[in-house]
Z-matrix of the N, CA and C atoms (Angstrom, degrees):
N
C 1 1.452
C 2 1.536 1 108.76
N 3 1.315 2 116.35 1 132.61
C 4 1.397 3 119.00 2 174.03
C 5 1.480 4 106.73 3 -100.89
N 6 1.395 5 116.74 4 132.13
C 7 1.759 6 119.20 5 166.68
C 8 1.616 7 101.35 6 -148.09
N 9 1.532 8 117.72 7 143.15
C 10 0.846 9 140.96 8 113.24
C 11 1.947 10 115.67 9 37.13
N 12 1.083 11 117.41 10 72.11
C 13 1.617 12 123.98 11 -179.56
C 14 1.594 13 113.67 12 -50.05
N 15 1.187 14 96.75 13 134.73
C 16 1.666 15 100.77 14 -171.08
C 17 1.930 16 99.68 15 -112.63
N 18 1.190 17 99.49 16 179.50
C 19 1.515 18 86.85 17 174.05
C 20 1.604 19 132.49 18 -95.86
N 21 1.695 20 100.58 19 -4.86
C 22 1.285 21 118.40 20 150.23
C 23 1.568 22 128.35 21 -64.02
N 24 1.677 23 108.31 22 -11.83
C 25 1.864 24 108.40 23 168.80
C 26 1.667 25 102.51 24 -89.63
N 27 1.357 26 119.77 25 -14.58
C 28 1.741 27 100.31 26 -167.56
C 29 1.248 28 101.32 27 -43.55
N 30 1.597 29 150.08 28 -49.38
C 31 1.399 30 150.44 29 -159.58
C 32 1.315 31 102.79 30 -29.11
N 33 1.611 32 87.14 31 -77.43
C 34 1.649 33 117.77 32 177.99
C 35 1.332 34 114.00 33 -51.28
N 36 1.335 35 118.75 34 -54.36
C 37 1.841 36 117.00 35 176.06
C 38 1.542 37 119.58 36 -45.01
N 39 1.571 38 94.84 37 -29.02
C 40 1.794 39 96.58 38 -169.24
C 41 1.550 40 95.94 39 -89.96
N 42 1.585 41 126.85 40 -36.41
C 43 1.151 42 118.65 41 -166.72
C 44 1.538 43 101.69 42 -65.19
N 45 1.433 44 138.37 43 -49.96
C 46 1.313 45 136.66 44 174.70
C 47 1.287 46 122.35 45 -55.84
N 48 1.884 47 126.30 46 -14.88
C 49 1.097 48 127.14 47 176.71
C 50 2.038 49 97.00 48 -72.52
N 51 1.401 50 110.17 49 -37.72
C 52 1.636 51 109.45 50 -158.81
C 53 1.299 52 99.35 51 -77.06
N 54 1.295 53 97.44 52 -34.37
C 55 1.689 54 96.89 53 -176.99
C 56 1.716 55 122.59 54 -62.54
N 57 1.404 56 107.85 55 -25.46
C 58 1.437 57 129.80 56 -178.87
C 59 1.824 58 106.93 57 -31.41
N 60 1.525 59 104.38 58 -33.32
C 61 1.353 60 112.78 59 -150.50
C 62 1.957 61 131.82 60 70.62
N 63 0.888 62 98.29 61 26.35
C 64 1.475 63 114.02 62 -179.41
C 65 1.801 64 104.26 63 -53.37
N 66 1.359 65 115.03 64 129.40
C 67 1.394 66 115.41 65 -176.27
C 68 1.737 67 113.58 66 -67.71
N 69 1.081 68 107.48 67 132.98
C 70 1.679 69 128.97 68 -156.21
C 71 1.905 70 97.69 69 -36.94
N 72 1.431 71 107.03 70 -48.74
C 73 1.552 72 108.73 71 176.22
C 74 1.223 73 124.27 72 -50.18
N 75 1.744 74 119.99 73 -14.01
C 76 1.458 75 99.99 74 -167.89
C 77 1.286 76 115.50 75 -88.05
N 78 1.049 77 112.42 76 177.95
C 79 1.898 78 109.46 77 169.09
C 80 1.571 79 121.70 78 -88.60
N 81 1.533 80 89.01 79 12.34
C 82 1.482 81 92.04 80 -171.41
C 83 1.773 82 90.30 81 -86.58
N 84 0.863 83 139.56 82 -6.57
C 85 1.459 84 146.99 83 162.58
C 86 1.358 85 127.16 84 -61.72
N 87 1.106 86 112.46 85 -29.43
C 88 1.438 87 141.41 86 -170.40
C 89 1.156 88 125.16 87 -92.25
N 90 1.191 89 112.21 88 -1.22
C 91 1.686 90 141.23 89 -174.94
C 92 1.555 91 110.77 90 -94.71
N 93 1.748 92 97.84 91 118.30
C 94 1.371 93 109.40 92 -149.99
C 95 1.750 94 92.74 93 -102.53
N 96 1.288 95 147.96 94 175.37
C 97 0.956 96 162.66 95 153.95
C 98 1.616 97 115.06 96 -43.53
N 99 1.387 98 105.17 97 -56.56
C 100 1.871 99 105.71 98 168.22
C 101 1.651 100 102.86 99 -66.48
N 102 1.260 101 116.32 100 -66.30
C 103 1.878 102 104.96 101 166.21
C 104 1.045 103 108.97 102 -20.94
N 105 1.125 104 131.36 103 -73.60
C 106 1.748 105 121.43 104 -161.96
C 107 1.709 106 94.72 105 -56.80
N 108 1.260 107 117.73 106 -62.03
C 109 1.553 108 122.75 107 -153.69
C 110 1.683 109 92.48 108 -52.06
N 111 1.059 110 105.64 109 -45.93
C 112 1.716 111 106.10 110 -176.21
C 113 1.504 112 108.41 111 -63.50
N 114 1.530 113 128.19 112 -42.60
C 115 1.245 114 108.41 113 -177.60
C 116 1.762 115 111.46 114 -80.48
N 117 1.285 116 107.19 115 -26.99
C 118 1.886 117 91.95 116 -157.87
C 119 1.669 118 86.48 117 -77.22
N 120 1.594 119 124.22 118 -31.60
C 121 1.691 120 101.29 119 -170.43
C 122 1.290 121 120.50 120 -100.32
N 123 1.419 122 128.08 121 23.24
C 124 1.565 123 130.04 122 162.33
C 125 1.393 124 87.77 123 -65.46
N 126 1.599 125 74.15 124 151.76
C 127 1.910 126 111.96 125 -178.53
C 128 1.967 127 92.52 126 -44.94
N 129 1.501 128 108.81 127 140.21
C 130 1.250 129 153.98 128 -162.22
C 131 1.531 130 100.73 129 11.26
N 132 1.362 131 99.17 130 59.73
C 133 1.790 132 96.77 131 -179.41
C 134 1.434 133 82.14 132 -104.89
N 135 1.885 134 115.60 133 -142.84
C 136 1.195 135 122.29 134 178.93
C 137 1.702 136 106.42 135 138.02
N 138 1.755 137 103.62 136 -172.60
C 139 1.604 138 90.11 137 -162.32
C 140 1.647 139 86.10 138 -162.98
N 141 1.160 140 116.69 139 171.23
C 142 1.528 141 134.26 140 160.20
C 143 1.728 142 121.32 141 -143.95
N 144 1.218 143 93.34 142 129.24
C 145 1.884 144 101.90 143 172.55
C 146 1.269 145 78.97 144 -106.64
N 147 1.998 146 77.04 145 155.01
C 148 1.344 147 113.31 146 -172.55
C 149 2.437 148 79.81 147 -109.64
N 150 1.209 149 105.31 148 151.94
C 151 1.852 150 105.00 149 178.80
C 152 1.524 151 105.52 150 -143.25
N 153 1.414 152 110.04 151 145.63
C 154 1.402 153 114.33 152 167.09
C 155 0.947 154 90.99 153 -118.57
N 156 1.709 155 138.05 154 133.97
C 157 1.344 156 164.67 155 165.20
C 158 1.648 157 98.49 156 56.79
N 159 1.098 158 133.50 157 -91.84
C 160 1.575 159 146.76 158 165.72
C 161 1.483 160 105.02 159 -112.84
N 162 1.485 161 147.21 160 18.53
C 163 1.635 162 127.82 161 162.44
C 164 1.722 163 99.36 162 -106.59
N 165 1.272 164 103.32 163 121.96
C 166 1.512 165 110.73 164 144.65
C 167 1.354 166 125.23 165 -35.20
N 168 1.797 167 149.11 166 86.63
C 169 0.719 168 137.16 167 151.58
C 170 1.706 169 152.40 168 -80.93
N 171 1.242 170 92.57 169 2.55
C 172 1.533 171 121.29 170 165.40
C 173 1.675 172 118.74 171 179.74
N 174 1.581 173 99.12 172 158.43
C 175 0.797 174 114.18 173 -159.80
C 176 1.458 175 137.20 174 -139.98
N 177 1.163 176 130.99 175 83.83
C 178 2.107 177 119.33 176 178.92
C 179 1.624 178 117.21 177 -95.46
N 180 1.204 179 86.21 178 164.15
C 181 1.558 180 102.83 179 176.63
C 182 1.761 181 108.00 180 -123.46
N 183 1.620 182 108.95 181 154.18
C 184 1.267 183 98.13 182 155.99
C 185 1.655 184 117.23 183 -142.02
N 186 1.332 185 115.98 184 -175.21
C 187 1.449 186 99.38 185 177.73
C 188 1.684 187 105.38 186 -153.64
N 189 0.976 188 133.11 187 152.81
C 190 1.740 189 131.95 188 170.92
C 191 1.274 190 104.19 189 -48.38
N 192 1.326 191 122.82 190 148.02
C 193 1.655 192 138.22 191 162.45
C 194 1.358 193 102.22 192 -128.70
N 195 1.259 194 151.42 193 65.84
C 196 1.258 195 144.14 194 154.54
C 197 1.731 196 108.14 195 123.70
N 198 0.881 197 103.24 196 -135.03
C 199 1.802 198 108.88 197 174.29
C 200 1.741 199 121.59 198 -109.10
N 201 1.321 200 83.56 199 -20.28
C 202 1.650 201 95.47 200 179.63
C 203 1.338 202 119.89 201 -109.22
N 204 1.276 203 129.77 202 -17.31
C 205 1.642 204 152.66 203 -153.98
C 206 0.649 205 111.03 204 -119.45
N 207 1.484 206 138.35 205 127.56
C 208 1.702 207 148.68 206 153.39
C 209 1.512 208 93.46 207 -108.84
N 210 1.691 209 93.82 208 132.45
C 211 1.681 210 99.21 209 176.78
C 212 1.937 211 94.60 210 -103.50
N 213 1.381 212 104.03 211 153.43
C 214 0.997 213 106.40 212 -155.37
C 215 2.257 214 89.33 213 -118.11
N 216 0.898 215 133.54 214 134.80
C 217 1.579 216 130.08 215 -179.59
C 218 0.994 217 132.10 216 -157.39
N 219 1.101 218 142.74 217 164.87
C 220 1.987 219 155.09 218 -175.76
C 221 1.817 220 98.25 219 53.15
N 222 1.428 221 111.51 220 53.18
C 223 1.381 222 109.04 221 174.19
C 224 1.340 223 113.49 222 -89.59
N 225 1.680 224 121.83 223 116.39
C 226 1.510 225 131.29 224 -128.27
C 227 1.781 226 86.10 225 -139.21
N 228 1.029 227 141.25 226 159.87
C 229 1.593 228 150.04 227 136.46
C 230 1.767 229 101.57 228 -133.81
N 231 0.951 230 113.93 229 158.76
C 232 1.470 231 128.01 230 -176.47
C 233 1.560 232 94.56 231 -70.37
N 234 1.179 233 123.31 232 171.59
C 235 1.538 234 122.10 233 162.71
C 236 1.206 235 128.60 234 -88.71
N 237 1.101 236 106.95 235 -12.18
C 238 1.956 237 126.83 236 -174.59
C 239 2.003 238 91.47 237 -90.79
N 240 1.159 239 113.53 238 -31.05
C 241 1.724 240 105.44 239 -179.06
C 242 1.495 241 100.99 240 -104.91
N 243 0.819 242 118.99 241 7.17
C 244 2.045 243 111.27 242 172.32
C 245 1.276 244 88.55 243 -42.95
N 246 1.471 245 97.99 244 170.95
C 247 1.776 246 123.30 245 154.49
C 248 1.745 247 107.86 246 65.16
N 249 1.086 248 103.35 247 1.50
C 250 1.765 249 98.31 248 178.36
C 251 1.917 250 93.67 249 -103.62
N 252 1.037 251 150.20 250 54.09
C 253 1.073 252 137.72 251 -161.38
C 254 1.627 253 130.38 252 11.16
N 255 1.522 254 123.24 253 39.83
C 256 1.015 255 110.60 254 -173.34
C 257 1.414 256 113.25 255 -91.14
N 258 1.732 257 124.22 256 -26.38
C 259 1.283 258 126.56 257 161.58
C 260 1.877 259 104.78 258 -63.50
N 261 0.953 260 139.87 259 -17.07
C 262 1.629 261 123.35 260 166.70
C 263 1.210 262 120.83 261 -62.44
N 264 1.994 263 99.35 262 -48.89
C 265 1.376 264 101.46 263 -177.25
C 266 1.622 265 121.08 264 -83.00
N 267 1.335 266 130.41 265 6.67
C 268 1.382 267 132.17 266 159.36
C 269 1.543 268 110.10 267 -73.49
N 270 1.312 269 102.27 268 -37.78
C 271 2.031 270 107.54 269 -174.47
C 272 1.608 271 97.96 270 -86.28
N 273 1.208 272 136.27 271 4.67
C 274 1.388 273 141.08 272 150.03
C 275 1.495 274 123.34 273 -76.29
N 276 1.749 275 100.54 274 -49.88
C 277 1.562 276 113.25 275 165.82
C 278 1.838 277 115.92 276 -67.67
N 279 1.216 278 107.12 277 0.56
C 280 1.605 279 103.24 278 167.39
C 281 1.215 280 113.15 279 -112.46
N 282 0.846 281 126.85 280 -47.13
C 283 1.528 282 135.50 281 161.51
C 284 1.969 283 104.62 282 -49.63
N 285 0.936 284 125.03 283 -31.13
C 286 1.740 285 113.89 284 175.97
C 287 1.888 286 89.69 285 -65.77
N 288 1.663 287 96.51 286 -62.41
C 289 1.613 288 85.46 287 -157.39
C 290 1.063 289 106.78 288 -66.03
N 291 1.492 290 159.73 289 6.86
C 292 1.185 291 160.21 290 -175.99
C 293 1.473 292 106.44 291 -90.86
N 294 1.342 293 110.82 292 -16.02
C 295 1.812 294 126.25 293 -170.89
C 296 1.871 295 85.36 294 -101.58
N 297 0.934 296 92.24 295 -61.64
C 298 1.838 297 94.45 296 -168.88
C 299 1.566 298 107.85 297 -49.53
N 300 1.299 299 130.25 298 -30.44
C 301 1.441 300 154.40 299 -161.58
C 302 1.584 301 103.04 300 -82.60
N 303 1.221 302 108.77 301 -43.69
C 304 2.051 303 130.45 302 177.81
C 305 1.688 304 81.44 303 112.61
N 306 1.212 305 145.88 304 2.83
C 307 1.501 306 115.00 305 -171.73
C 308 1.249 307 90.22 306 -69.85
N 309 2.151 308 103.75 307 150.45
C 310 1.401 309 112.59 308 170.99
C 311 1.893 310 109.35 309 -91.57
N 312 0.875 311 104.45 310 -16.52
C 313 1.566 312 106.79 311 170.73
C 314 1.946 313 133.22 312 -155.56
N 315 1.051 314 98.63 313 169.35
C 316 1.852 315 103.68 314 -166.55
C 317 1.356 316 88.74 315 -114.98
N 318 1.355 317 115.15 316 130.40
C 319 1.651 318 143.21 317 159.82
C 320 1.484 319 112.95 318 -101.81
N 321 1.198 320 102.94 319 146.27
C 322 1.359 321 100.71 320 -177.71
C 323 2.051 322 92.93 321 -155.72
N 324 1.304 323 94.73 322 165.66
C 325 1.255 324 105.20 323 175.88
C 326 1.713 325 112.73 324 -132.62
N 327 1.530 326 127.13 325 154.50
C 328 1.359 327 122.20 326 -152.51
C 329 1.886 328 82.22 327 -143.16
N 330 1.552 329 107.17 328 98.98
C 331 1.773 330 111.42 329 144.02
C 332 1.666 331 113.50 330 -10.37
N 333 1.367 332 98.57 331 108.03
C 334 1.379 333 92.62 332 158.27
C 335 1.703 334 131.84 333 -53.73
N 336 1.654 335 100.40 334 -27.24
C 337 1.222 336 111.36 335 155.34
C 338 1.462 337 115.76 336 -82.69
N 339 1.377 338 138.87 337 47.35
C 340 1.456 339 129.16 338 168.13
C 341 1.777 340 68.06 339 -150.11
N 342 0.780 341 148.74 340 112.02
C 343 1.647 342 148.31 341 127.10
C 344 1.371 343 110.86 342 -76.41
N 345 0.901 344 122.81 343 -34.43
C 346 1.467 345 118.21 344 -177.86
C 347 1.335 346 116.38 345 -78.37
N 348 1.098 347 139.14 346 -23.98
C 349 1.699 348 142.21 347 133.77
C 350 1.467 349 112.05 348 -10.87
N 351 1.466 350 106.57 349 -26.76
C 352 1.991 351 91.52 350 -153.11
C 353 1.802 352 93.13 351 -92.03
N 354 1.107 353 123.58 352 -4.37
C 355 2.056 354 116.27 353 175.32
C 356 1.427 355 96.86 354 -91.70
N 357 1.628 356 130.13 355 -20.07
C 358 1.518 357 131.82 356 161.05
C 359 1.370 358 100.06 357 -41.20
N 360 1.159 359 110.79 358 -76.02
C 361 1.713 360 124.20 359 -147.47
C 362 1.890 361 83.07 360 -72.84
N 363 0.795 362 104.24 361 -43.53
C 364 1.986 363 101.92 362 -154.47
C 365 1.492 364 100.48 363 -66.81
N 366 1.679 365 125.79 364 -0.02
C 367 1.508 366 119.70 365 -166.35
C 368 1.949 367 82.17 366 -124.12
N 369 1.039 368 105.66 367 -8.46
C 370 1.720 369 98.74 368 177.49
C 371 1.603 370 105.89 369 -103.28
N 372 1.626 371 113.57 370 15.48
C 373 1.698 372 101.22 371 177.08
C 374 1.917 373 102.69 372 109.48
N 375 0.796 374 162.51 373 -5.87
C 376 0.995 375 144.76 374 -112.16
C 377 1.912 376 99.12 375 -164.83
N 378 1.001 377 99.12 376 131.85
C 379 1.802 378 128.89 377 -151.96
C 380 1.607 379 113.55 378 -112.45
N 381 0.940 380 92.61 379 106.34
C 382 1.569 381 99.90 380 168.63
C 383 1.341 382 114.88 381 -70.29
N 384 1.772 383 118.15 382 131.02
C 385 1.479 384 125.69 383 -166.96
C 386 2.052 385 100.87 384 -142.27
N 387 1.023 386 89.54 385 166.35
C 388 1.341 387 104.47 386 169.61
C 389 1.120 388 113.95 387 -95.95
N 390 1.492 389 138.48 388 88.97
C 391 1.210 390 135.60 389 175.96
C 392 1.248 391 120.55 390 -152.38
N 393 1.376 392 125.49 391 131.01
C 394 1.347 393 121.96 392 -172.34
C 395 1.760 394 131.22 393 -61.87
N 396 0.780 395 128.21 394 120.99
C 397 1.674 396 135.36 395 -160.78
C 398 1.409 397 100.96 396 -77.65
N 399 1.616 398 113.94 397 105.54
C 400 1.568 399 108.67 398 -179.16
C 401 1.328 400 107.75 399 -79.77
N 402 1.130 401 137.92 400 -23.61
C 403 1.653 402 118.05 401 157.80
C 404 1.396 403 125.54 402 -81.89
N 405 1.042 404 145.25 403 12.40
C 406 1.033 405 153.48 404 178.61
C 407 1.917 406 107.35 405 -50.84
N 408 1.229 407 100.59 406 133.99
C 409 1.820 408 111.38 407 177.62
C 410 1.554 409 118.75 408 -68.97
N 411 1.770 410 126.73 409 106.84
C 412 0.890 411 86.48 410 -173.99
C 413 1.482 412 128.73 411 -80.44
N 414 1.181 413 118.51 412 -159.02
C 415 1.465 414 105.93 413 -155.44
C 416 1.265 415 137.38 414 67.47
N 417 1.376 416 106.44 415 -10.62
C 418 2.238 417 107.88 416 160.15
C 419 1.056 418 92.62 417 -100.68
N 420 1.644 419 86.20 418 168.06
C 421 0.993 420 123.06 419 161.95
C 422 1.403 421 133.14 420 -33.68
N 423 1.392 422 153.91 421 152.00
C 424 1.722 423 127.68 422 177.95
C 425 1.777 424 88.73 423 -91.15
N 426 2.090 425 69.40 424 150.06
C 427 1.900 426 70.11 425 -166.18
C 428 1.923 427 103.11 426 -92.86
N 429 0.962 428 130.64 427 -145.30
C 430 1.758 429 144.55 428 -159.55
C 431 1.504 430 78.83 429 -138.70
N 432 1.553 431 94.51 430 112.02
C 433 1.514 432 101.95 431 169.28
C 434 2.290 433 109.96 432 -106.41
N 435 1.306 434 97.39 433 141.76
C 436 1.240 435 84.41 434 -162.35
C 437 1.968 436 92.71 435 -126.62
N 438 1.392 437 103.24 436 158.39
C 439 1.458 438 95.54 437 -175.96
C 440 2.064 439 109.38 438 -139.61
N 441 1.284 440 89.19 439 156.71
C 442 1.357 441 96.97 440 -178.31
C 443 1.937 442 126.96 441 -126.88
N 444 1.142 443 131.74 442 78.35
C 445 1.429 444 112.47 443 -170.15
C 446 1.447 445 91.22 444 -49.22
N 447 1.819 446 98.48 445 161.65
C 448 1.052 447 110.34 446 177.94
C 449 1.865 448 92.88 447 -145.98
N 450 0.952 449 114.15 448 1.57
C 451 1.731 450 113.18 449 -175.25
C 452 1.267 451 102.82 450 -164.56
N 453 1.341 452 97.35 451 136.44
C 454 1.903 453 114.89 452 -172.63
C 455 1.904 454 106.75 453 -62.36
N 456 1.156 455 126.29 454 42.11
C 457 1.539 456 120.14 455 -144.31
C 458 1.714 457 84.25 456 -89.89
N 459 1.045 458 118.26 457 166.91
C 460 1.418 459 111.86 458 178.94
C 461 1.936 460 104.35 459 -101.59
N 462 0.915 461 120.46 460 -3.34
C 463 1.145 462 126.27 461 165.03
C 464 1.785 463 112.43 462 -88.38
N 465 1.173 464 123.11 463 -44.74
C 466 1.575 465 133.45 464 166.05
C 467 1.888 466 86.60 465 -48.95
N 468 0.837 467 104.79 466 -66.77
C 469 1.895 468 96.61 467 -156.66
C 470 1.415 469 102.45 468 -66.03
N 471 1.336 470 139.65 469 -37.40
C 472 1.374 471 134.29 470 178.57
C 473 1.191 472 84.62 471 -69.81
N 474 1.471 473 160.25 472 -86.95
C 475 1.424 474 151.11 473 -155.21
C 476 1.464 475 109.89 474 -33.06
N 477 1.647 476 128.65 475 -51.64
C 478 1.179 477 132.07 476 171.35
C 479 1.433 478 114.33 477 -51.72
N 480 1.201 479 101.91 478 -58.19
C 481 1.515 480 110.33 479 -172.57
C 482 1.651 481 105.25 480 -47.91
N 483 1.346 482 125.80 481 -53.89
C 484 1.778 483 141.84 482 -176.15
C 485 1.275 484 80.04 483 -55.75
N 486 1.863 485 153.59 484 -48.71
C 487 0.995 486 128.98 485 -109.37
C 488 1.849 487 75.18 486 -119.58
N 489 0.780 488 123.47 487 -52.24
C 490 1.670 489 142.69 488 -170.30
C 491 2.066 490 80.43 489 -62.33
N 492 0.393 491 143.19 490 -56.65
C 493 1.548 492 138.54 491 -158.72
C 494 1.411 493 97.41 492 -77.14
N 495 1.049 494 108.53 493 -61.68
C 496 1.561 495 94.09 494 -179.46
C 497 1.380 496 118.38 495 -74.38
N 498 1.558 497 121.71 496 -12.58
C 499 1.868 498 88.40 497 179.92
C 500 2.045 499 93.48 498 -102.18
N 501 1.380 500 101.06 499 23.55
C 502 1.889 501 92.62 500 162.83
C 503 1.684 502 108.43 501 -103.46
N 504 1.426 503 107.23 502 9.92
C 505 1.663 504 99.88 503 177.86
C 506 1.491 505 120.17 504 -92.54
């Protein structure tokens, strides 16, 4: 069952982020308990666990990027539940509310240390662009920013279009 992260799951949200296996360099390691609390509950951010009976087994967050953009992040499944689609269907549950919200599209960014993330996102819709990652840590690496319309908005499609043009130059 997927619902809606409360601030009684950060425990659990953070324990499934460490568990992810994320390579020791990233900053996705570095992510403290108030970090999370600070990113998933700023104004119209938010998050969803994925649960089997009462355990949190995965987990995303998302947050606004501008007027048109919801960035979508820390998308986590345990390793013992991979492969059942439960990380698809959380990046589905952000992408609905990002439609319900008026955003015309979901951004996301991919660890240079997670490369293998980017045929995830690229088989769920989602486009590799040239664009600079406004949250990005400094001190990494620049990450693989990847994009998704999610609403026919005419501002979402001129954004694609700027975004599609520039990462074919």
């Amino acid at each position: 069952m997927i619902r809606p992260a409360t601030r009684a799951d950060l425990p659990a949200f953070h324990t499934v982020m460490m568990a992810a296996g994320m390579d020791a360099r990233s900053s996705w390691n570095r992510t403290s308990l108030e970090g999370l609390e600070a990113s998933l509950f700023a104004p119209a951010a938010g998050g969803f666990v994925a649960v089997n009976g009462e355990e949190v087994i995965g987990c995303v967050g998302f947050r606004p990027d501008g007027a048109d953009m919801l960035t979508l992040n820390r998308l986590a499944v345990l390793p013992q539940h991979r492969g059942q689609g439960i990380g698809a269907t959380l990046v589905r549950a952000v992408e609905t509310r990002a439609a319900e919200r008026g955003f015309g599209c979901v951004l996301l960014a991919v660890s240079q240390f997670n490369l293998e993330a980017v045929s995830f996102y690229g088989r769920l819709g989602y486009a590799q662009v040239n664009e600079r990652y406004a949250f990005a840590s400094p001190g990494s690496p620049v990450p693989v920013v990847l994009v998704k319309m999610v609403r026919g908005s005419r501002e979402a499609g001129r954004r694609m279009g700027e975004l599609r043009k520039i990462s074919s130059q």
